[in-house]
LUMBAMI-816898 format. One record per residue (C-alpha): z, y, x; residue in three letters. Coordinates in steps of 0.001 Angstrom, whole numbers, padded with zeros to 6 digits, always signed. Example, Ala and Ser with C-alpha at 12.3 -4.5 7.8 and 13.67 -1.06 7.14 Angstrom:
2
+007800-004500+012300Ala +007140-001060+013670Ser 
This chain:
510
+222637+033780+124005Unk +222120+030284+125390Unk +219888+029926+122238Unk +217313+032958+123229Unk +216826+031880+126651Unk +215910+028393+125052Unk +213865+029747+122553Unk +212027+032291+124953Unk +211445+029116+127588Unk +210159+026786+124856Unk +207525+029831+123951Unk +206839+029973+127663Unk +205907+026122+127975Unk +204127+026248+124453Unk +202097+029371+125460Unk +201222+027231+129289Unk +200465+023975+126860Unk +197823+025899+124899Unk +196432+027360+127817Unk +195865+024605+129185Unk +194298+022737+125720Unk +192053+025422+125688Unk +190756+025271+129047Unk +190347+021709+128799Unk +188612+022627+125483Unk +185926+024780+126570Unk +185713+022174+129847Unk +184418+019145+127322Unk +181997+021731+125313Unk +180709+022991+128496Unk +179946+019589+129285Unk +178777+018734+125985Unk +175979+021967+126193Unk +174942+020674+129548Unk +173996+017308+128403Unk +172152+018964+125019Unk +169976+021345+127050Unk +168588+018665+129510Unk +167807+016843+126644Unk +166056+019539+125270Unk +164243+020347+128443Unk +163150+016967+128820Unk +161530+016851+125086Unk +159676+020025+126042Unk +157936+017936+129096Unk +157037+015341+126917Unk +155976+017806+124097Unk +153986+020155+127008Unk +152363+016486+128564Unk +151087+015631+125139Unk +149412+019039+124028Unk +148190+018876+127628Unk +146504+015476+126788Unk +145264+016641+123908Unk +143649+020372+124922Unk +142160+017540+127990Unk +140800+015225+125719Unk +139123+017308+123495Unk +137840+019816+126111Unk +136092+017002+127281Unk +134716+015747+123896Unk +133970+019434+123631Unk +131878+019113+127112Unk +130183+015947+126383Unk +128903+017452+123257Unk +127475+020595+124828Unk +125838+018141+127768Unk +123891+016148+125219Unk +123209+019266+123155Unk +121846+020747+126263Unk +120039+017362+127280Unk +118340+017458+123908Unk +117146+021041+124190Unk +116094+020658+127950Unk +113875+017273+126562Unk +112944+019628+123800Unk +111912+022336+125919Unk +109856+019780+128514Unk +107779+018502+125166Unk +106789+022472+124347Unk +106214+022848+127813Unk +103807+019708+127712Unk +102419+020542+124610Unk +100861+024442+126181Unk +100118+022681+129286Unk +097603+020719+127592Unk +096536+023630+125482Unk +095755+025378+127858Unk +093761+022460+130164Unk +091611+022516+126746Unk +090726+026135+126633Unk +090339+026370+130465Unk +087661+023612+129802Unk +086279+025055+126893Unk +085635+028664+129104Unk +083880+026699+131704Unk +081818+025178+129371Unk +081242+028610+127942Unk +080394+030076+131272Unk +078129+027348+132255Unk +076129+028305+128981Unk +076082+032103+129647Unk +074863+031670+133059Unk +071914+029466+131577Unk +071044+032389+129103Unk +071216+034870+131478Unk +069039+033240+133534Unk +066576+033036+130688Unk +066750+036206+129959Unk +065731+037581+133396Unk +063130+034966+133136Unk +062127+036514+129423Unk +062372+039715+130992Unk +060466+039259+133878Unk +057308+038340+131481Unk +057743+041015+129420Unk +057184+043669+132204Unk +054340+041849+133345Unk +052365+041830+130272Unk +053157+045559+130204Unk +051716+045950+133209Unk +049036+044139+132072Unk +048772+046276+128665Unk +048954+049535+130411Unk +045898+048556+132792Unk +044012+047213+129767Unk +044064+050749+127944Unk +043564+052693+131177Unk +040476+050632+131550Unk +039305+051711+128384Unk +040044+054987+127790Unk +038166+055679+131580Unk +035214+053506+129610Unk +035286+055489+126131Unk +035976+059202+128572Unk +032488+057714+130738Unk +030485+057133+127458Unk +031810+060488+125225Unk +031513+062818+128001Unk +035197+063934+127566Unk +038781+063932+128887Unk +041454+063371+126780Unk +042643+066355+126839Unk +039899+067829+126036Unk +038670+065435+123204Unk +042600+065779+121929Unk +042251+069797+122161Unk +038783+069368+120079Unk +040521+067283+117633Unk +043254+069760+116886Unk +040631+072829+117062Unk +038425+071081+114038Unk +041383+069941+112090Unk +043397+073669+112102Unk +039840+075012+111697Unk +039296+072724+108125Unk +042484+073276+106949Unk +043391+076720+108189Unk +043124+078239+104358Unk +045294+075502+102778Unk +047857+076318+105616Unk +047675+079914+105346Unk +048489+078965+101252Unk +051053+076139+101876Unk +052994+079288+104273Unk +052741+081677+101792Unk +054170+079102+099434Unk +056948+078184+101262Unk +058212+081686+102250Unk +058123+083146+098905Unk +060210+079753+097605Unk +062184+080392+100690Unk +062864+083940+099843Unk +064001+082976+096566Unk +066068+080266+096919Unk +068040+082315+099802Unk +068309+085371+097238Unk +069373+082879+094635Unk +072298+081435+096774Unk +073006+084633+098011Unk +074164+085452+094498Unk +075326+082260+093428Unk +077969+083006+096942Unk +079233+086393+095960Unk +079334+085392+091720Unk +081676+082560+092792Unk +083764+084585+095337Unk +084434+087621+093383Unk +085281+085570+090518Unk +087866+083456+092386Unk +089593+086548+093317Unk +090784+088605+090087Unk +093113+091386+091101Unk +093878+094247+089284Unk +092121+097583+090320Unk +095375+099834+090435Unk +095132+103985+091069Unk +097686+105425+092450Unk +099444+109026+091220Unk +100026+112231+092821Unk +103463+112457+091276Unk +106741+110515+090589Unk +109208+111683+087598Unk +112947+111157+088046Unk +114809+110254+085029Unk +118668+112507+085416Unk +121881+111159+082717Unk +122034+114896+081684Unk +121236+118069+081898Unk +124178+119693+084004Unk +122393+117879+086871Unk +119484+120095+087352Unk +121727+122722+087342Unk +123450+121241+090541Unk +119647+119715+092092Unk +118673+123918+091683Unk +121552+125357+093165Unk +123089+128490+093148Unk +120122+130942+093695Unk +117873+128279+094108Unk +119372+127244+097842Unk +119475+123442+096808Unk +115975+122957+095795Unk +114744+124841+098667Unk +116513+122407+101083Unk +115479+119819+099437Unk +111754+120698+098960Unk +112486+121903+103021Unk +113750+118737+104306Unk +110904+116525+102473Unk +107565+118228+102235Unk +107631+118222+098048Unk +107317+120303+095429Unk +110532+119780+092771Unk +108827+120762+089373Unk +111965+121585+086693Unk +110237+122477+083201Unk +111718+122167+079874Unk +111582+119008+079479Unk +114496+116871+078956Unk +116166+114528+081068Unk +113518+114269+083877Unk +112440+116161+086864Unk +108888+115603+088543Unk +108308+114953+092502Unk +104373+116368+093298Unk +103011+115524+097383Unk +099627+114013+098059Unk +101808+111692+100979Unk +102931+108719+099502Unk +105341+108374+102227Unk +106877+111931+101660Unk +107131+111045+097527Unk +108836+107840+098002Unk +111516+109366+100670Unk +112209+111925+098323Unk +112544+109938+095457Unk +115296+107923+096983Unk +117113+110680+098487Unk +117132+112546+094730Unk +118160+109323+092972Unk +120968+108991+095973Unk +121476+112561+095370Unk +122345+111969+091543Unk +124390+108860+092227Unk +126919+110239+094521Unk +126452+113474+092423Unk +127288+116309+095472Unk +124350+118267+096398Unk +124183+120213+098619Unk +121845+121585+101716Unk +124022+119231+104104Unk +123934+116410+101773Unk +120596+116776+101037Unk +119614+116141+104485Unk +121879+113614+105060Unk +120221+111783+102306Unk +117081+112495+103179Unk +117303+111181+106656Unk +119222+107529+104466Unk +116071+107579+102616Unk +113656+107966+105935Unk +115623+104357+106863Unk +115224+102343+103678Unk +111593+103339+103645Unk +111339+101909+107007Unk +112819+098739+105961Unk +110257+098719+103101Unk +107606+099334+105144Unk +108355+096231+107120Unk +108315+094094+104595Unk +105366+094761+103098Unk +103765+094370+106152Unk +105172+090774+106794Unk +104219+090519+103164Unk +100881+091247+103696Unk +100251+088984+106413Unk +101539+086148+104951Unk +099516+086512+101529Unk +096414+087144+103850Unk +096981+083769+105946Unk +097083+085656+109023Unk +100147+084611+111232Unk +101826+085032+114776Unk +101731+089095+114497Unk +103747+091667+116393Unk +106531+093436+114177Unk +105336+096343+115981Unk +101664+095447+113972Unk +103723+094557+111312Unk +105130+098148+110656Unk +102089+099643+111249Unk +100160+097349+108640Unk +103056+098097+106489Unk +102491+101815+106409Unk +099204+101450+104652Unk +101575+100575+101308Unk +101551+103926+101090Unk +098383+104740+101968Unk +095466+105771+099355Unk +091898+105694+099656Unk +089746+107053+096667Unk +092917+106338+094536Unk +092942+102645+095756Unk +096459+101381+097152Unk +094919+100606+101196Unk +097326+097695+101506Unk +096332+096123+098279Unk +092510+096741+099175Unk +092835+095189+102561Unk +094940+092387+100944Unk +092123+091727+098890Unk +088836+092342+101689Unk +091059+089116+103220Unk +090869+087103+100662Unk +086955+087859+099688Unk +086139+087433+103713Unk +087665+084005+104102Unk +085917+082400+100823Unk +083129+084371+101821Unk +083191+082440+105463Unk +083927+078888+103986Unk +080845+079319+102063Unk +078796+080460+104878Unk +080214+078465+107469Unk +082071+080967+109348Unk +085190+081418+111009Unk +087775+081899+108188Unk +090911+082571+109945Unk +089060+085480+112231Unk +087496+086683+108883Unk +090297+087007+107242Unk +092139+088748+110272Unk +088957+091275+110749Unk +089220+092169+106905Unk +092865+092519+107107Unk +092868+094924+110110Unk +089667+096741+108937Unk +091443+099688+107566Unk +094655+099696+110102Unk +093661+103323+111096Unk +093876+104990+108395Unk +097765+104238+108685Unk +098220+107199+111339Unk +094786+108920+111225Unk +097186+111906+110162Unk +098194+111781+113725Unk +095885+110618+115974Unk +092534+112285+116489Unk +089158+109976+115979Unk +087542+108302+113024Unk +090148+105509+110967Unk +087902+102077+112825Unk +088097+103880+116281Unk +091988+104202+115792Unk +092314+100669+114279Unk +090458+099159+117180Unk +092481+100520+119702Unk +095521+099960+118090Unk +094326+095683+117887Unk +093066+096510+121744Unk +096763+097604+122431Unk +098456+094889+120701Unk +096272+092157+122260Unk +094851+090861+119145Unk +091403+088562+119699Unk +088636+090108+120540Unk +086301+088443+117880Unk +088859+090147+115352Unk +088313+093403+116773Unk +084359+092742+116212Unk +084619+090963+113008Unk +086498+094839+111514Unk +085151+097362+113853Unk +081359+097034+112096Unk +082403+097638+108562Unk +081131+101173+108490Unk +078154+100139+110727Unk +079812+102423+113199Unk +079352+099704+115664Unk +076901+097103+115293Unk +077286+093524+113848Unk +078079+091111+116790Unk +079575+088424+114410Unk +079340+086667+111355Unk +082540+087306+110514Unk +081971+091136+111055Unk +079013+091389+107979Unk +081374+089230+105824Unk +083793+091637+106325Unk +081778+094589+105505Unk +080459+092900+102482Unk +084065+091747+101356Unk +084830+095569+101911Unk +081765+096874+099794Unk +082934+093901+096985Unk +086074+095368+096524Unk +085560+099021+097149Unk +082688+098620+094264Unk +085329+097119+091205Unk +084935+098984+088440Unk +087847+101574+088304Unk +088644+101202+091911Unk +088147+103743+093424Unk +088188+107846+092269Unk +086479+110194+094470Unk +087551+113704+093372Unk +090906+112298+094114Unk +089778+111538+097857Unk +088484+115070+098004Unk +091611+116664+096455Unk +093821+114903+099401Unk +091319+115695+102412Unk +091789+119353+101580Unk +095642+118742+101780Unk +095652+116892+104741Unk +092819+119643+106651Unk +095440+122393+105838Unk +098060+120357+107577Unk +095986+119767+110216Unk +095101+123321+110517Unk +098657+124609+110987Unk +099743+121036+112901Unk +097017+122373+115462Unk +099182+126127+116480Unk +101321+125835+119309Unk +105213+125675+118642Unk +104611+124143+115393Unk +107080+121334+114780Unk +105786+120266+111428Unk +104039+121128+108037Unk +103557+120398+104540Unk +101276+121330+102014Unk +103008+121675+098446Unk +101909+123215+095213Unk +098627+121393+094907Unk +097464+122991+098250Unk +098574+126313+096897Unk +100798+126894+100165Unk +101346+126020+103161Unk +105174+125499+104431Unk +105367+125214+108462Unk +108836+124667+110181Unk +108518+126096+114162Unk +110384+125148+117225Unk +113018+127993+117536Unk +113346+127465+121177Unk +109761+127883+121546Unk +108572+130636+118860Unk +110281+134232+118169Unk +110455+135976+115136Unk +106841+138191+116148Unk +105126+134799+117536Unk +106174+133483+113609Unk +104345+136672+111960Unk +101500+135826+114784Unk +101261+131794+113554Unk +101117+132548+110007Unk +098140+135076+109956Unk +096207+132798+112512Unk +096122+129818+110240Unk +095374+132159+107556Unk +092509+132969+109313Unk +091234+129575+110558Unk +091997+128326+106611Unk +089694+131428+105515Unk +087369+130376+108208Unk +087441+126530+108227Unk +087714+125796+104269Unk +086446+125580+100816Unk +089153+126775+098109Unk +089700+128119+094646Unk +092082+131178+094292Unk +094802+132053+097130Unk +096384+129815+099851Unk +100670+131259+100774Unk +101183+130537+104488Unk +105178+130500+104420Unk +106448+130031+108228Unk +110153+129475+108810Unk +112154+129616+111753Unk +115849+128634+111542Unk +118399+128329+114647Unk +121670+126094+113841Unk +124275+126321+115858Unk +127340+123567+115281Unk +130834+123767+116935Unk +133751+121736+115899Unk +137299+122804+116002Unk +139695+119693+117221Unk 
C-alpha cells in the first residue's frame, strides 16, 4: 500500500518536472524565433535600401539619357528650322525680283499697246480717206460698186452655176440613195431571226387508247364540257394515240392544252374536273405570260417597266399577225430600230422602246373598241411611259404623222421585218378576222357573257347570263346574230348559232 502511494506521488512530481521542462522548452525557442525574425526583418531593409538604390540610380541614368537624347533632337530640330528659314528668305527674294520684272513688262506692254491702237487709228483714217477719194473719182458708193460687182460676176458665171447645182444634187441624190442602202443591207443582216408561222392547231399525244374513251365521255358529256369551258374544238379521228386541239386564239389553245395534258395525268375526267383544270391552266398561262413579257423587255434593252405593262406585252406571245408570232415581230422591230438609230444618229433607247410598244394593241383589240396604235397609245398614255415613245410607235401606220426620228425608224424597222420572206401569210389573217367578227357579232347582244367560234367558223357557241336572259330572250339572241352574221358577213356554206343557258345551283350538306 505504502508502495502505491509512493509510486503514484513520484508520477505526480515526474508529470510537474516535465511540465515544467517543457514550458521552459518552448520559453528558449520562443526566444530563439524572436531573435531569427528581427534578423530577417533587418536583411529585408538592407535588401529593400539596395534595390531602392539601384531602381534610383538607373532611373536617373535612364533620365540623363532621354535629356541629351532630347537635347540632340531639339539642336536637330533648330538646324531644320534654320535651314527653311533661309529657304524661304531665298524664294521670298527671288518673287520680288520676279515681281519687279513683271511690273516692268506690263508696263511695256501698255506702252506696246498704246501704239498699236494709235496706228490703227491712224490706218482706219488712211483708208477712209481713200475710199471717199476713189467713191469722188468712180462716181459710186461702195455699196453700190460692191452690188455691181456681184451683179456682173453671177451674171458671167450664172450657166456654170446653174451646171455646178445640177451636178451636185444629182451626186447628192446618189450618194444619199447609196447610203441609204448601204444602212438597211448592214442592219438587216446583223439581225438574222428565223421567220416562224404559227398553227391553227395543237395535237396531244395520249399513252393509250382507253383515254379517249374517258376525254369523250359517256354520251359525249365530257367533251362537251371541255370544248364548253375552253372555246375549242376536240377533233377525235382514227388516228392513233393523239387527239387534235383546233381555235384561231392562241390563248384559248394553249389553256386547253394544259388542262387536257393535266386531264390525262391525274387521269379523272370529268365535267367538274374539267373545269377545275381548266381554271389551273387559266393560272399557269398567266405566269407564262409574265415571263415572256419580262423576257421581252430585257432582250429588247428596254428597262424600268410596269409588271402591269409587262403582262400586257406578254400577251402578244400569243398573239398572231399574218401568221407572224407579234411578240417575236416586235422583238425583232427593236432590234432593227436601235441599229437603225445608231446609224442615223438617233435616239436608240426611245427607238427601241417605240418599236417594242408599236404593236401593244393588238394584245386586247379583242376587247377594246378602236384601231390596234389607238389602243397601244393609250395604254403607254395610262402607264406613263415617255412621250417621245408614244410618238416614236404611234406613226408606224402613218395614222399619225412623223414627229420624230425615231418614229420613221420605227416604221421602217416594222416594214423590214413584216417584208422577210415567209413572214407573214395573209389568207391566214383573213381566215382569223372572220373568226374574231363573229365573236364580235354575238359579244355585241345584250346578256351575253361570252363566245367562241369553233369548227373553223362553222358555229358559233355563246354562253348567256342566266340571271339576265330567259329561255325566249335565248331563242331571241340566237336568231338576231343570225341575222346581223347574214347581214354583216362574207361566208361559204352555213354558220350554227348554238346559245346555252345553264343555272347551277350548289348546297352543301355539313
Amino acid at each position: 500500500m505504502f508502495s502505491l502511494q509512493f509510486t503514484v506521488l513520484l508520477l505526480a512530481v515526474a508529470g510537474l518536472v516535465g511540465i515544467g521542462i517543457g514550458y521552459f522548452l518552448r520559453l528558449i525557442i520562443s526566444l530563439g524565433k524572436k531573435g531569427s525574425m528581427e534578423l530577417e526583418i533587418k536583411q529585408m531593409m538592407l535588401d529593400a535600401e539596395t534595390r531602392a538604390k539601384k531602381i534610383t540610380d538607373e532611373a536617373e541614368a535612364r533620365a540623363e539619357e532621354k535629356s541629351a537624347q532630347i537635347a540632340a533632337e531639339h539642336k536637330e530640330r533648330e538646324k531644320e528650322l534654320k535651314a527653311v528659314e533661309e529657304r524661304l528668305v531665298k524664294k521670298e527674294s527671288l518673287l520680288d525680283q520676279r515681281q519687279s520684272h513683271l511690273d516692268g513688262e506690263s508696263e511695256q506692254i501698255k506702252q506696246k499697246t498704246a501704239e498699236v491702237e494709235h496706228l490703227k487709228q491712224k490706218h482706219e483714217e488712211i483708208v477712209k480717206t481713200e475710199q471717199a477719194k476713189l467713191e469722188q473719182v468712180a462716181g459710186l458708193s461702195k455699196e453700190d460698186a460692191k452690188t455691181q460687182l456681184i451683179a456682173s460676176i453671177e451674171k458671167q458665171y450664172e450657166a456654170d452655176f446653174e451646171s455646178r447645182m445640177r451636178k451636185l444634187e444629182t451626186s447628192a441624190d446618189e450618194k444619199l440613195e447609196k447610203r441609204a442602202k448601204e444602212i438597211l443591207t448592214v442592219t438587216a443582216h446583223r439581225l438574222g431571226t428565223s421567220a416562224v408561222s404559227d398553227i391553227l392547231a395543237t395535237t396531244i399525244t395520249i399513252p393509250n387508247e382507253e383515254l379517249k374513251g374517258k376525254i369523250i365521255g359517256k354520251e359525249g358529256r365530257n367533251i362537251r364540257a371541255f370544248e364548253r369551258a375552253t372555246g375549242v374544238d376536240v377533233i377525235v379521228d382514227d388516228t392513233p394515240g393523239t387527239i387534235t386541239l383546233s381555235c384561231f386564239d392562241p390563248i384559248r389553245r394553249h389553256i386547253a392544252r394544259v388542262a387536257l395534258e393535266n386531264l390525262i395525268l391525274d387521269g379523272r375526267i370529268q365535267p367538274s374536273r374539267i373545269e377545275e383544270m381548266v381554271k389551273k391552266a387559266e393560272e399557269e398561262i398567266n405566269n407564262i405570260i409574265r415571263k415572256k413579257g419580262t423576257e421581252a423587255a430585257y432582250q429588247a434593252r428596254v428597262s424600268n417597266l410596269d409588271p402591269k405593262l409587262l403582262m400586257i406585252l406578254g400577251r402578244l406571245f400569243f398573239r398572231t399577225s399574218y401568221g407572224q408570232n407579234v411578240l417575236d415581230h416586235s422583238i425583232e422591230v427593236a432590234h432593227l430600230a436601235g441599229m437603225l438609230a445608231e446609224e442615223l444618229g438617233a435616239d436608240p433607247a426611245i427607238a427601241r422602246a417605240g418599236a417594242l410598244f408599236h404593236d401593244i394593241g393588238k394584245a386586247v383589240d379583242h376587247d377594246v373598241p378602236g384601231t390596234h396604235v389607238e389602243i397601244g397609245r393609250r395604254i403607254l398614255q395610262k402607264f406613263n411611259v415617255d412621250n417621245r415613245v408614244i410618238l416614236a410607235m404611234q406613226a408606224h401606220h402613218e395614222e399619225y404623222p412623223y414627229e420624230t426620228p425615231e418614229s420613221m425608224i420605227v416604221q421602217l424597222a416594222d416594214a423590214i421585218s413584216g417584208s422577210r420572206p415567209g413572214a407573214r401569210r395573209d389568207n391566214v389573217e383573213e381566215y382569223i378576222k372572220r373568226l374574231e367578227d363573229l365573236e364580235a357579232i354575238a359579244n355585241a347582244q345584250q346578256g351575253v357573257e361570252k363566245s367562241y367560234a369553233i369548227s373553223a367558223g362553222r358555229e358559233v357557241r355563246v354562253i348567256v347570263k342566266p340571271e339576265e336572259v330567259n329561255d325566249a330572250d335565248a331563242r331571241k339572241i340566237a336568231r338576231e346574230i343570225a341575222d346581223r352574221i347574214e347581214k354583216d358577213m362574207q361566208y361559204p356554206g352555213e354558220i350554227k348559232v348554238s346559245v346555252m343557258r345553264e343555272t347551277r345551283v350548289i348546297e352543301y350538306a355539313r
